[in-house]
N, C-alpha and C positions, 0 to 999 in steps of 0.2 A: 823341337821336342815338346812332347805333351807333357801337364801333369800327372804325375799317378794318382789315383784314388787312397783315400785314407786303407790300410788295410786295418781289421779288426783282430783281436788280439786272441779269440776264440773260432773252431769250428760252426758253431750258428750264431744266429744273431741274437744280441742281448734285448732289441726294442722290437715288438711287433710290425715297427714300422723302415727297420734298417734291412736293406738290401745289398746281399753279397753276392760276386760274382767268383765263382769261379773257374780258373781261366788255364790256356796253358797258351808257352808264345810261339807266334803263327800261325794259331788257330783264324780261321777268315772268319768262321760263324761268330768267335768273342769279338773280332775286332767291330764287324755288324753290331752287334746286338752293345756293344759297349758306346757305340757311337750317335744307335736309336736313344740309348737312356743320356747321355748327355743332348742332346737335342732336348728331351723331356724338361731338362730342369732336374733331373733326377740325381739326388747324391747316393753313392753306392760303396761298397769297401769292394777291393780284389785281393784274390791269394793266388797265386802260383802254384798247382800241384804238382810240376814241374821240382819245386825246390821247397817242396811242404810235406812229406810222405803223410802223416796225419791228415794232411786237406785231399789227400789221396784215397786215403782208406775212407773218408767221412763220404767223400765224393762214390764214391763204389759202393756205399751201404744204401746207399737212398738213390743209384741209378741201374739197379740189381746188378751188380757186382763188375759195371763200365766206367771206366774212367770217362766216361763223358761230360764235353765242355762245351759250350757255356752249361753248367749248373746253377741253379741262381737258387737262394734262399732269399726268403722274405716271412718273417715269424716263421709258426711251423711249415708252411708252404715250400716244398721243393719241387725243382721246374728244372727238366732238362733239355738243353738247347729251344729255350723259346724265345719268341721274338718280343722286340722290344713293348710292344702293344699289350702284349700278354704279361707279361710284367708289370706295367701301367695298373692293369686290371685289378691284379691283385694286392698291389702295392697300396691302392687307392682308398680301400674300406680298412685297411690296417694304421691308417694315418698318414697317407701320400698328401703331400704338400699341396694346397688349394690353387698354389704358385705353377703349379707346374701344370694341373688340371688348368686352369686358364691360360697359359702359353701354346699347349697343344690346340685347342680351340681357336686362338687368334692365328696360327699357322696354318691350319687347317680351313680356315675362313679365308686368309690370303694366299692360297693356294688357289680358290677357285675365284678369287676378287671380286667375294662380297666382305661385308665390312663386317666387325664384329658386333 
């Protein structure tokens, strides 16, 4: 059994730099895109709209009026169903962790085995 992520106590996020996912379960796209950002080094919160009706209706306002999942916030920034990469992007001038920027690079480097 996996960890869960922290979930956060509000509909968006409190730090420019905190990244929420959310999710509903069985979804293939969150469990993708939840597995690219832990690869990243990436810390993130989940909510369940499943079992949140407020992350429901939050989710529905900012995806014009679809429950679509993966939803992800990151500051004001709302992203529906995107891939982890894109996420990265944005996550990254809002204060994504330097930690994480240089793991993707080193994996990326011994992927095609050159060095870093």
């Amino acid at each position: 059994m996996s960890a869960q992520p922290d979930t956060p106590r509000s509909h968006s996020p409190s730090s420019q730099s905190e990244i929420v996912l959310y999710t509903r379960p069985g979804c293939p796209y969150c469990f993708t895109l939840r597995a690219g950002l832990r690869r990243s080094g990436l810390t993130f919160g989940e909510i369940n709209i499943s079992d949140d009706p407020n992350a429901a209706a939050f989710v529905r306002s900012v995806a014009n009026g679809n429950e679509t999942v993966p939803t992800v916030v990151v500051g004001d920034v709302h992203m529906a169903n995107p891939n982890a990469r894109r996420v990265r992007a944005v996550a990254a001038p809002a204060g994504g962790s330097p930690v994480s920027k240089c793991r993707a690079r080193f994996r990326r480097s011994s992927r095609t085995g050159d060095t870093p």
